[in-house]
Backbone as numpy.savetxt, mean C-alpha at the origin, in Angstrom:
# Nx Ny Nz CAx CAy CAz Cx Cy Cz
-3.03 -3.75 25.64 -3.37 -3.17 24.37 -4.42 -4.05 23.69
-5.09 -3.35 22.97 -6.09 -3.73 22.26 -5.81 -4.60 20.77
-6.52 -5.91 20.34 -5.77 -6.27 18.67 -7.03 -6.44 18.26
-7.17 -6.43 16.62 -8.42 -7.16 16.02 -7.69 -8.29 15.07
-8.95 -8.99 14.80 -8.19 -9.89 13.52 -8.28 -9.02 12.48
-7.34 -9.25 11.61 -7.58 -8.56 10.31 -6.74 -9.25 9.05
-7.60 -9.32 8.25 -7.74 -10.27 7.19 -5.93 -9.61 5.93
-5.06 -10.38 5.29 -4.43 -10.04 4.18 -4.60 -10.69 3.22
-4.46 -10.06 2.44 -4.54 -10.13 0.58 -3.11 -10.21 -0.04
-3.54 -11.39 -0.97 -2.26 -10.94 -2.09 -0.95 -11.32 -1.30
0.35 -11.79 -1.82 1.58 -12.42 -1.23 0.97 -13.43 -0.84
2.18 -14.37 0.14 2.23 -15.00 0.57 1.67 -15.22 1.59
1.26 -14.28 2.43 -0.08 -14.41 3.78 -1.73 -14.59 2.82
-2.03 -14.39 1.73 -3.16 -14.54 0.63 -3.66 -15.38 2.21
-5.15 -14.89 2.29 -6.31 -15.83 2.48 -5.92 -15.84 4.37
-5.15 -15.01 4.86 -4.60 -15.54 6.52 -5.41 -14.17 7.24
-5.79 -14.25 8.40 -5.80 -13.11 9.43 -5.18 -13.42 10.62
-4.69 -12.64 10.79 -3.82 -12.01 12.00 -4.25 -11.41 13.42
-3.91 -11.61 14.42 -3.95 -10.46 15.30 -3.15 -9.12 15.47
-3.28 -8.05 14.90 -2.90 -7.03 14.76 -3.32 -5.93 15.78
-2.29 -5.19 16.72 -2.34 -4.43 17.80 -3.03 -3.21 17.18
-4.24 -2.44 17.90 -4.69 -1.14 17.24 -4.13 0.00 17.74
-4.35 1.35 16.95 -3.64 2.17 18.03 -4.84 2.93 19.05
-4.28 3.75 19.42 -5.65 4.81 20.48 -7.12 5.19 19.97
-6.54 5.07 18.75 -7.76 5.37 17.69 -8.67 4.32 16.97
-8.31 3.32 17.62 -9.02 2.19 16.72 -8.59 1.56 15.74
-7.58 2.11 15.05 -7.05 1.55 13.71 -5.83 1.00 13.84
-5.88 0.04 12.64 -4.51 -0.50 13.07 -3.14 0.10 12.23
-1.70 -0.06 12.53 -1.26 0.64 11.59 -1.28 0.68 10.16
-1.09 1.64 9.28 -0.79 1.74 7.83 0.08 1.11 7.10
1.08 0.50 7.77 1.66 -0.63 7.18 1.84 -1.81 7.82
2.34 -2.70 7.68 2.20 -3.98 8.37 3.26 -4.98 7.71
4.93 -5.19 8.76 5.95 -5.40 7.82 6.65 -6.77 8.71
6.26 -7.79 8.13 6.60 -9.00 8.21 8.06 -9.33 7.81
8.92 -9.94 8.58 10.19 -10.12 8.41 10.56 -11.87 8.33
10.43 -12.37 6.94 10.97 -13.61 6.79 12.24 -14.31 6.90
12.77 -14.98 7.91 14.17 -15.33 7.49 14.56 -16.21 6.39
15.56 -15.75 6.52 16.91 -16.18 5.00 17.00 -18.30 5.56
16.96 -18.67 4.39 17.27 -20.37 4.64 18.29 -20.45 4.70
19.56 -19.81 4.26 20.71 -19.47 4.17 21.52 -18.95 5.53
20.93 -18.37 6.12 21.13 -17.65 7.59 21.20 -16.04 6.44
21.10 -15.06 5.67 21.18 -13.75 5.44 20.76 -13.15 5.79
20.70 -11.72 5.70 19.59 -10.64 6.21 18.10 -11.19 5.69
16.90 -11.13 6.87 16.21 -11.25 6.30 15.03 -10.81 5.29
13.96 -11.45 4.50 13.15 -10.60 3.39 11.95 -10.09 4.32
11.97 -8.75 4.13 10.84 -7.98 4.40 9.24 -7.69 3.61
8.38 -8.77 4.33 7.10 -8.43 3.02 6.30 -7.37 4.03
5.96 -6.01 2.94 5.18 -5.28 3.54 3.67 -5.40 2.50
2.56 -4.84 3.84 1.30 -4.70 3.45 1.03 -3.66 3.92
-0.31 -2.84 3.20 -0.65 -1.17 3.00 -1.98 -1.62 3.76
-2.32 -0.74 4.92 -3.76 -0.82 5.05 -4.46 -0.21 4.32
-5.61 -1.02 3.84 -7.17 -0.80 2.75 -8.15 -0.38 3.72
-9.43 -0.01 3.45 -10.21 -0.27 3.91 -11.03 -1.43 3.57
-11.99 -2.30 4.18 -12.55 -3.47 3.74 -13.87 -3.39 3.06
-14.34 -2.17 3.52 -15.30 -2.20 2.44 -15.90 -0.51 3.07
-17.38 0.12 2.87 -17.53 1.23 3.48 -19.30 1.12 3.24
-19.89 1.85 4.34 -21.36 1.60 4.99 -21.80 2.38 3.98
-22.90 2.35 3.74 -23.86 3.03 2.71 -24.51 4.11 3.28
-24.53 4.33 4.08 -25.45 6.24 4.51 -24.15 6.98 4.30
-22.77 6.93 5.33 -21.81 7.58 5.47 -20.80 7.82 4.99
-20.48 6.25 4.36 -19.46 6.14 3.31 -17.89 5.68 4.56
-18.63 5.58 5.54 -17.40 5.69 6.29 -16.79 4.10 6.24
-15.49 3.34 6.44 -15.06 2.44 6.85 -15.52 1.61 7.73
-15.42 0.01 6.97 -16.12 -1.04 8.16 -15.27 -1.56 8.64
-13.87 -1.01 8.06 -12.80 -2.11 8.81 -12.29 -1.83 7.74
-10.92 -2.32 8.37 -9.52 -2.28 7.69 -8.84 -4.19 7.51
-8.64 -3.96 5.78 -7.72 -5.01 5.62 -5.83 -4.61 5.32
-5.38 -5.47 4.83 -4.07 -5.64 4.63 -3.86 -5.97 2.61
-3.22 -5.32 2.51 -2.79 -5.74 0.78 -1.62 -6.19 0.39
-1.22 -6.85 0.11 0.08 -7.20 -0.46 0.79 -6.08 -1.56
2.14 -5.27 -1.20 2.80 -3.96 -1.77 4.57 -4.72 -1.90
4.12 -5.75 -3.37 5.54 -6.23 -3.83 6.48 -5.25 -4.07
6.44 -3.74 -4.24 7.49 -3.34 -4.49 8.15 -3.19 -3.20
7.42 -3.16 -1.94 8.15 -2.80 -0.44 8.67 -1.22 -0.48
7.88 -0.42 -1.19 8.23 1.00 -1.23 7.97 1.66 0.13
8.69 2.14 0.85 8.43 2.57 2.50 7.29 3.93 2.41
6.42 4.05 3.41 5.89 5.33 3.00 7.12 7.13 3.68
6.26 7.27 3.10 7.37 8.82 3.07 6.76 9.31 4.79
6.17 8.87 5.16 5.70 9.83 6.83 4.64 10.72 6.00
4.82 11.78 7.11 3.93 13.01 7.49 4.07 13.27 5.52
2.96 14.01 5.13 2.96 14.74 3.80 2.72 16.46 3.92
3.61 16.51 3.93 3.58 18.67 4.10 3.14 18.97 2.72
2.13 20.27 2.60 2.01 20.75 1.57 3.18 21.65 1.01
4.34 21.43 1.60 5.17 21.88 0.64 6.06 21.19 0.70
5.55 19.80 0.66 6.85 19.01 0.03 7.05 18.38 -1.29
7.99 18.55 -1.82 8.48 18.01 -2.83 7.75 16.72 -3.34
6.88 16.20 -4.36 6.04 14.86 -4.19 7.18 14.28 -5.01
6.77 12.95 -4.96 7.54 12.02 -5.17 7.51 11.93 -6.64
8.81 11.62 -7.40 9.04 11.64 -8.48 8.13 10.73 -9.51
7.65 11.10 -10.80 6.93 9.96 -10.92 7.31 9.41 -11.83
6.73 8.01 -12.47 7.80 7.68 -13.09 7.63 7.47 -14.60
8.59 7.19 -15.47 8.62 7.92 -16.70 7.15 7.29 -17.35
6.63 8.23 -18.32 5.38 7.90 -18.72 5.85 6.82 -20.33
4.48 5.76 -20.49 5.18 5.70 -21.73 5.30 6.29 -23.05
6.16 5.52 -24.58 6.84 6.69 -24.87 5.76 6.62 -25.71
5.55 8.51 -26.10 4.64 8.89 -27.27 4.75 8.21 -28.66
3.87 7.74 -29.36 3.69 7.16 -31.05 4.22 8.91 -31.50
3.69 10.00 -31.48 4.16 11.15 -32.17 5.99 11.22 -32.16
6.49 11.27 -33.03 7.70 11.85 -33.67 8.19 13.12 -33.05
9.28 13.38 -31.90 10.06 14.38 -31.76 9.04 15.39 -30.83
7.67 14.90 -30.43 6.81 15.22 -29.59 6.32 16.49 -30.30
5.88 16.55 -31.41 4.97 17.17 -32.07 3.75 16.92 -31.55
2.59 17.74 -31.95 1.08 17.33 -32.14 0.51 16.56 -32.82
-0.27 16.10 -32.33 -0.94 15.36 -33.12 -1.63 15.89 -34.09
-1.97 15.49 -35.55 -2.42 16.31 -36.47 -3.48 15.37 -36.51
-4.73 15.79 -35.67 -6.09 15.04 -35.64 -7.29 15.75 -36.29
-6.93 17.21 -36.19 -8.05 17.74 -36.96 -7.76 17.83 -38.23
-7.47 16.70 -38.95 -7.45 17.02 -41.18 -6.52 17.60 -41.25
């Protein structure tokens, strides 16, 4: 199998590249999930990273490469996205200055 180096951001890898396996397609995977052990002996901490792109060519716009980002919440991705699936909940917005969610009385 094929690897490239590829650079991470952000966490605790900040500033490291890796050899990372690509797939058939050239790219490497979309996430990238590092498993730290416990000093303790516990289950161990899982740091995940989201593939970015690293930057993108100027005629095409297309990708020069793929980096790694640091994703502290460790939110898993959902897979495949069907257009009729349910999207993911979002989360509460913050709360309105308006009273009892009236209008705003901006025009006079």
């Amino acid at each position: 199998m094929k690897s490239e180096e590829t650079p991470f951001e952000g966490g605790p890898m900040d500033g490291r590249s890796l050899p990372v396996l690509v797939g058939p397609t050239g790219n490497p995977p979309k996430t990238y999930r590092i498993p730290v052990p416990d000093a303790d002996g516990g289950p161990p901490t899982v740091l995940l990273y989201r593939r970015v792109p690293r930057g993108h060519s100027k005629r095409l716009g297309l990708p020069k490469g793929w980096k790694y980002e640091y994703d502290p919440q460790g939110k898993r991705g959902s897979g495949l996205r069907w257009p009729w699936s349910k999207p993911d909940p979002a989360p509460d917005p913050a709360p309105d200055a308006t009273p009892g969610g009236k209008p705003d009385d901006t025009h006079g």
